[in-house]
C-alpha positions, -999 to 999 in steps of 0.1 A, spaced: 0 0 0 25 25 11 44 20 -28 13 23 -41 6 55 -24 42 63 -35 40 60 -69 2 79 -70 23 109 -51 49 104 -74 31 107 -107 8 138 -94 41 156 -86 47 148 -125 17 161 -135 18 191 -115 55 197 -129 50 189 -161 46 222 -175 88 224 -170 104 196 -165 144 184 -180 142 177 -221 147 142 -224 121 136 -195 95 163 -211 94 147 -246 64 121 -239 46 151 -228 50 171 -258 26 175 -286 41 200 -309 81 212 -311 94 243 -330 133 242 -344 143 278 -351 179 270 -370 208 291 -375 202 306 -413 168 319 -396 186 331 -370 205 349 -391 171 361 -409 158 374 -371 190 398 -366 182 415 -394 152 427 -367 168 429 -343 181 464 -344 144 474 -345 140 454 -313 168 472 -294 155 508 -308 124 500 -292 138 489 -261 161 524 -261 130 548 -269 104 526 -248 132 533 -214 121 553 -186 150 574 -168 147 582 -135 155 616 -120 186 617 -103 195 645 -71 229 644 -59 255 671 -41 294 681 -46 315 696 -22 333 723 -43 361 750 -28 339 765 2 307 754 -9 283 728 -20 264 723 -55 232 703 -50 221 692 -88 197 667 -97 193 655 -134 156 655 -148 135 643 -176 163 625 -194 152 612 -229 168 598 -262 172 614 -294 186 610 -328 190 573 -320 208 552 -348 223 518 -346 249 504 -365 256 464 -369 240 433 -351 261 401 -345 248 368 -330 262 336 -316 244 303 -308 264 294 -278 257 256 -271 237 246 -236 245 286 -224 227 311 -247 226 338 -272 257 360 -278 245 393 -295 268 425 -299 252 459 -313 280 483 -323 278 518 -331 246 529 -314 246 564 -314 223 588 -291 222 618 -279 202 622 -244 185 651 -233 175 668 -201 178 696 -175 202 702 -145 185 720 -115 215 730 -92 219 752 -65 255 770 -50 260 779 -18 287 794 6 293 823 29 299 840 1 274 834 -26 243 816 -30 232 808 -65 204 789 -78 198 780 -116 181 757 -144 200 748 -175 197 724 -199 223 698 -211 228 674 -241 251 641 -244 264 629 -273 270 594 -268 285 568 -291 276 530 -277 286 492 -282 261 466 -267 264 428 -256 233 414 -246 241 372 -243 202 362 -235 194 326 -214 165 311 -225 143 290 -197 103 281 -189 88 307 -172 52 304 -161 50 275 -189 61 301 -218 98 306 -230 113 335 -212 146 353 -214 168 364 -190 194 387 -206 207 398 -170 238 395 -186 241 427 -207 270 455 -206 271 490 -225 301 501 -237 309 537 -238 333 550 -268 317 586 -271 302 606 -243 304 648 -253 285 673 -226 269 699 -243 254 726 -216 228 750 -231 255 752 -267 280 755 -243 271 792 -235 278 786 -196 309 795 -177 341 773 -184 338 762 -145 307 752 -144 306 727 -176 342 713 -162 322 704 -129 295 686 -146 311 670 -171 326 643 -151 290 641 -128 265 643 -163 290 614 -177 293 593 -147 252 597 -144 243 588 -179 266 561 -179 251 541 -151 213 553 -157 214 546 -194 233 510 -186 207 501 -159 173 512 -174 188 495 -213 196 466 -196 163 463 -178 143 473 -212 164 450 -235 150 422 -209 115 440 -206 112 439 -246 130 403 -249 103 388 -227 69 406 -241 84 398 -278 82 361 -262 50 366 -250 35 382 -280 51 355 -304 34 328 -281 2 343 -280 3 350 -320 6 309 -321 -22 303 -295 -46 325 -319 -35 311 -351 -38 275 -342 -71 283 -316 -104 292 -336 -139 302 -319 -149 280 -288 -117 256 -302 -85 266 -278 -54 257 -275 -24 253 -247 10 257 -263 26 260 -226 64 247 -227 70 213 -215 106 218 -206 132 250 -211 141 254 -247 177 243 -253 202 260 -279 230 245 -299 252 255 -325 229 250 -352 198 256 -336 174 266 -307 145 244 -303 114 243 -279 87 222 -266 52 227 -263 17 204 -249 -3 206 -278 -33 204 -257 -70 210 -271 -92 229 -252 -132 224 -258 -163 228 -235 -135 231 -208 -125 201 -215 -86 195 -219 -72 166 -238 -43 147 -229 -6 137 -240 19 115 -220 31 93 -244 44 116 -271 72 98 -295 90 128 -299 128 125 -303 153 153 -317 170 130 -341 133 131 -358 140 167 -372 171 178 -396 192 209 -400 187 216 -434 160 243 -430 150 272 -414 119 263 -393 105 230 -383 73 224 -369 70 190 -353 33 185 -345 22 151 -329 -11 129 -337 -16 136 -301 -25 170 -306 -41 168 -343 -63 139 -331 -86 165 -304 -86 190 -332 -107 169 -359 -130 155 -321 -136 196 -312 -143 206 -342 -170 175 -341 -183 187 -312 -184 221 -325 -208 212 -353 -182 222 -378 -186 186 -400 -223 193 -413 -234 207 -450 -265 209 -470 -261 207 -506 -291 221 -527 -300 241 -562 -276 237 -584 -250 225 -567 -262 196 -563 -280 191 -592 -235 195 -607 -224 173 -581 -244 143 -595 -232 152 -631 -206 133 -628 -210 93 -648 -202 62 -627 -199 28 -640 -230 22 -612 -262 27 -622 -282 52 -607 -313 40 -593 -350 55 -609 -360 66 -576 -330 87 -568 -330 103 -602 -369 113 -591 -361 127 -558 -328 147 -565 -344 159 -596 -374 173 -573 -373 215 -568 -367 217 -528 -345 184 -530 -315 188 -504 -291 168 -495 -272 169 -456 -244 152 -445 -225 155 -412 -207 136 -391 -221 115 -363 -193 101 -342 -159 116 -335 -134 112 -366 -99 95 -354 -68 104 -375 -38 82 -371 -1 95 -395 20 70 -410 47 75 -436 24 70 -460 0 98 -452 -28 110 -424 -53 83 -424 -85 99 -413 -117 81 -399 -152 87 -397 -187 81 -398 -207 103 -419 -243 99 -420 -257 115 -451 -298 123 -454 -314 130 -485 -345 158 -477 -375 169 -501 -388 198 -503 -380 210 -458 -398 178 -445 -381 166 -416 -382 133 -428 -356 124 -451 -365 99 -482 -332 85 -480 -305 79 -452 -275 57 -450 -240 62 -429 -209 54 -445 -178 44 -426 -148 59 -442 -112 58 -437 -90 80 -463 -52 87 -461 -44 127 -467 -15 144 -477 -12 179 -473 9 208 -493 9 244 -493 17 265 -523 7 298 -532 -7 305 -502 -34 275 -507 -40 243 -486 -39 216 -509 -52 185 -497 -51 151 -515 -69 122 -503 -73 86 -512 -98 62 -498 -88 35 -479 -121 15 -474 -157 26 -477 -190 10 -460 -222 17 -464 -245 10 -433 -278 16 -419 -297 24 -456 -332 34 -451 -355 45 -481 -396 66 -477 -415 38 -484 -392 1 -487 -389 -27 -463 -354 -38 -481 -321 -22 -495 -308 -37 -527 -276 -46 -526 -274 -26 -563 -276 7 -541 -255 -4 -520 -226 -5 -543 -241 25 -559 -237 48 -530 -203 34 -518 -190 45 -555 -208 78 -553 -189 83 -516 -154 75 -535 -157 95 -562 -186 123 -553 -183 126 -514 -148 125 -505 -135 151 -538 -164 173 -524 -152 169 -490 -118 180 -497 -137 210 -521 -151 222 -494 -121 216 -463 -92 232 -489 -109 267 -491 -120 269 -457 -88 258 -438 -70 283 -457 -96 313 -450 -92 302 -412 -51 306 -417 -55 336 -438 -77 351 -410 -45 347 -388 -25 364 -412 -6 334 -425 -6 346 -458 13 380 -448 43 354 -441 67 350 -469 68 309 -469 92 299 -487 95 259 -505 70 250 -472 70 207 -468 47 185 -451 61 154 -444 40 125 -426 60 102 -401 46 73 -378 26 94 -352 36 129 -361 41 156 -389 70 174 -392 61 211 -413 93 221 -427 108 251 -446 123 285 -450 106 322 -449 115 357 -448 105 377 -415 70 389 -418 73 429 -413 38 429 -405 43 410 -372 73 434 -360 52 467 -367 23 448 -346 47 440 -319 65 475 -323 35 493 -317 26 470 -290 57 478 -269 58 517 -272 23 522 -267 
C-alpha cells in the first residue's frame, strides 16, 4: 500500500510539474516542437536592431538628485527628464552558444540624451540657484548574451547578462554658452550619471522587450492555431535548449473544448526526428491533431447541405453504377436537399504513407424541408491525406482507404438492394470525398488567412507525414507585419 501511495504521489508531482520539467524527460509530454535554425537566426538579426531601438526609446530614466562639495561650498544638482534622441544603430552580430545562450553585440549605437540640470550654489559667500539644460552625445557598443528557460509555462529570457560600452560621451550645456567652470564640474558628474542610468534602465528594457516579444510570439501561435470555442495550450513542456545549429522548444499541444482538456503523456518525440537543413521546423504530434478533428465534431463544424444547383452538378458526374430511378426522381425534385454531417468523433492516425482519417458520416437526403428524409444511410470511411501548401493555398489530397455503407433506409421500402449499396459506396469514393476535400481546402485556408498566415513570406514549405507525427518544414523571410504589430505593442 505504502508504494502504491508512493507511486500515486509520485506521478501527481509529475503532473503538476509537467509544465517544466528536463528535455529528455519532457518529450512524452509534448505534442508540438518548434526548431528555429541558424540561417533563420540569421534572418531574425536583421530585426533585431528594431527590437533594441524600441527597447532604447520605450526606457524610462529616472530623475537623479545628488551634491558636490566644491572650494567653500556645496552644488546640489539633480538630473531631470532624461530622454533619447537622434538614436541610430549600426551592426548586429549573433552567436548560438551551445547549452548557455545567445551571444548578441550591437555596435555603433549612437544617441544623444537630453534633459535639465536644476542645481543650487552655496557658501558664505554666494548663493546661486539656476536651471540649464544639457545634451550628451553618446556613441555606444552593446552585448546582450540572452538565457532562455520556462517561465510560467512560456519561453522567457533572462538577458541579466548585458553591458554597454561607452566610446563617445560629449556634454553639451545650453551650446556650451555657460561658464568654463561650471561645464568642467559637470562633465565628469552628467558622464558618470548617464553612464550608469542609461546601462541600468537599457539593460532592464532590453530584458522587458526580450520577454513581451516572447510573449507576444506565443500568443500570435495560441490565436492562429485556436479558432472560436476551439483553444489551445502551447505551454512549454521543458526549457528550450540551444545549440550550434539551432534553438528548439517544446510545447503540450493540448486542445481545449467545452472546458474540457485533452491529454498527451506518451508523445514519441525525439530530436533526431528533425534535420538541419531548413530554417523552421514544426513537429506536431497525432496527439494534438487527433482532439482537433473530435472539437471541431463537437463544435458542429462537420455538417453541409447541398441544394440548387450544386447539387444538381455534383451528380453530373457518370459512374460505372447505375443510378437508381428513384434517386434520379427525388434529387431531380425542386426543394430536393441533401445533408451530411458527421455523427461520431473522426480519429486520425499519420503514417509514412499519409494521415489516415476516420469517420462516420451519416448523409440524409430531404424533399422539399420535410423533416423526414427519403433516404439515409452512414458510410464508414477511412481515407489517407497528404497535405501541401503553395501559393498561399492548402492543398489536400486524399485517397480512400475502405468505404462501407451501413444503416440504408428509403420513404416507403422494407429492403435495400444490394445494387444501391454499391451505388452509393462508389458515389462516396468519387462524389463525397472530392467534395469533402472541395469544401475543407478553401475553408482551412480562409481560417489561416484570417490569422495572417498569408502575410508570411513561406518559402518551398514541406509537409512530411511520419509514424505518429508531422513534421512542417521550410524557409521564410521575416514577416514585417508581425514586428510593426509587436512595435506598436511595446511603445504604446
Amino acid at each position: 500500500m505504502e508504494k502504491r501511495t508512493a507511486l500515486l504521489l509520485f506521478l501527481a508531482l509529475v503532473k503538476i510539474s509537467s509544465c517544466c520539467l528536463d528535455p529528455p524527460f519532457a518529450y512524452r509530454f509534448t505534442g508540438a516542437v518548434c526548431r528555429l535554425t541558424y540561417p533563420a537566426a540569421v534572418v531574425l538579426n536583421e530585426k533585431t536592431t528594431e527590437v533594441i531601438q524600441a527597447a532604447f526609446q520605450h526606457a524610462k530614466y529616472p530623475n537623479v538628485e545628488g551634491e558636490r562639495s566644491i572650494g567653500f561650498g556645496t552644488v546640489k544638482y539633480g538630473f531631470h527628464n532624461l530622454e533619447i534622441h537622434n538614436l541610430s544603430i549600426g551592426k548586429s552580430e549573433f552567436e548560438l552558444k551551445e547549452n548557455e545562450g545567445i551571444g548578441i553585440s550591437i555596435s555603433n549605437v549612437s544617441a544623444v540624451f537630453k534633459g535639465t540640470i536644476n542645481y543650487g550654489y552655496g557658501s558664505w559667500l554666494l548663493s546661486l540657484k539656476q536651471s540649464l539644460d544639457f545634451e550628451v552625445e553618446s556613441q555606444i557598443d552593446l552585448v546582450v548574451n540572452p538565457k532562455l528557460y520556462c517561465g510560467k509555462g512560456r519561453v522567457a529570457a533572462d538577458t541579466s547578462d548585458c553591458y554597454l560600452t561607452f566610446h563617445k560621451l560629449r556634454l553639451l550645456l545650453q551650446g556650451d554658452r555657460e561658464p568654463g567652470w561650471l561645464k568642467r564640474m559637470f562633465t565628469d558628474i552628467v558622464t558618470f550619471t548617464v553612464k550608469l542610468v542609461v546601462k541600468s534602465q537599457i539593460c532592464k528594457e532590453i530584458n522587458n522587450v526580450a520577454n513581451i516579444l516572447a510573449d507576444f510570439i506565443q500568443e500570435q501561435a495560441e490565436q492562429f492555431l485556436g479558432d472560436g470555442n476551439i483553444g489551445v495550450d502551447i505551454s512549454v513542456t521543458s526549457s528550450p535548449i540551444i545549440k550550434s545549429n539551432y534553438i528548439e522548444s517544446y510545447h503540450k499541444g493540448l486542445v481545449t473544448f467545452n472546458n474540457v482538456t485533452s491529454e498527451i503523456n506518451t508523445s514519441v518525440f525525439n530530436p533526431s526526428q528533425l534535420t538541419e537543413n531548413r530554417m523552421l521546423y514544426f513537429w506536431i504530434s497525432d496527439g494534438f491533431l487527433d482532439p482537433i478533428m473530435g472539437a471541431a465534431h463537437q463544435d458542429g463544424r462537420f455538417i453541409r447541405n447541398i441544394y440548387g444547383t450544386e447539387l444538381t452538378d455534383l451528380f453530373q458526374r457518370e459512374l460505372s453504377s447505375a443510378r437508381p430511378e428513384f434517386l434520379s426522381k427525388w434529387l431531380s425534385s425542386e426543394g430536393a436537399m441533401l445533408k451530411a454531417r458527421s455523427v461520431s468523433v473522426p480519429h486520425l492516425r499519420t503514417t509514412t504513407e499519409g494521415t489516415s482519417v476516420r469517420a462516420v458520416a451519416g448523409v440524409e437526403l430531404l424533399l422539399d424541408s420535410q423533416d423526414v428524409p427519403v433516404l439515409y444511410f452512414e458510410t464508414d470511411v477511412a481515407v489517407v491525406v497528404k497535405a501541401s501548401y503553395a501559393d498561399k493555398k492548402l492543398i489536400l489530397k486524399a485517397t480512400a482507404e475502405r468505404i462501407s455503407i451501413e444503416k440504408v433506409s428509403i420513404s416507403g421500402a422494407t429492403e435495400v438492394a444490394d445494387s444501391l449499396r454499391v451505388y452509393l459506396q462508389e458515389t462516396v469514393e468519387k462524389m463525397g470525398i472530392p467534395k469533402v476535400i472541395s469544401y475543407l481546402e478553401p475553408e482551412l485556408t480562409a481560417l489561416m488567412d484570417e490569422q495572417g498566415l498569408y502575410l508570411f513570406d513561406i518559402i518551398n514549405p514541406e509537409v512530411l507525414p511520419r509514424d505518429g507525427y508531422v513534421v512542417v518544414q521550410m524557409d521564410f523571410g521575416f514577416p514585417q507585419h508581425l514586428l510593426v504589430e509587436f512595435l506598436k505593442r511595446t511603445l504604446d
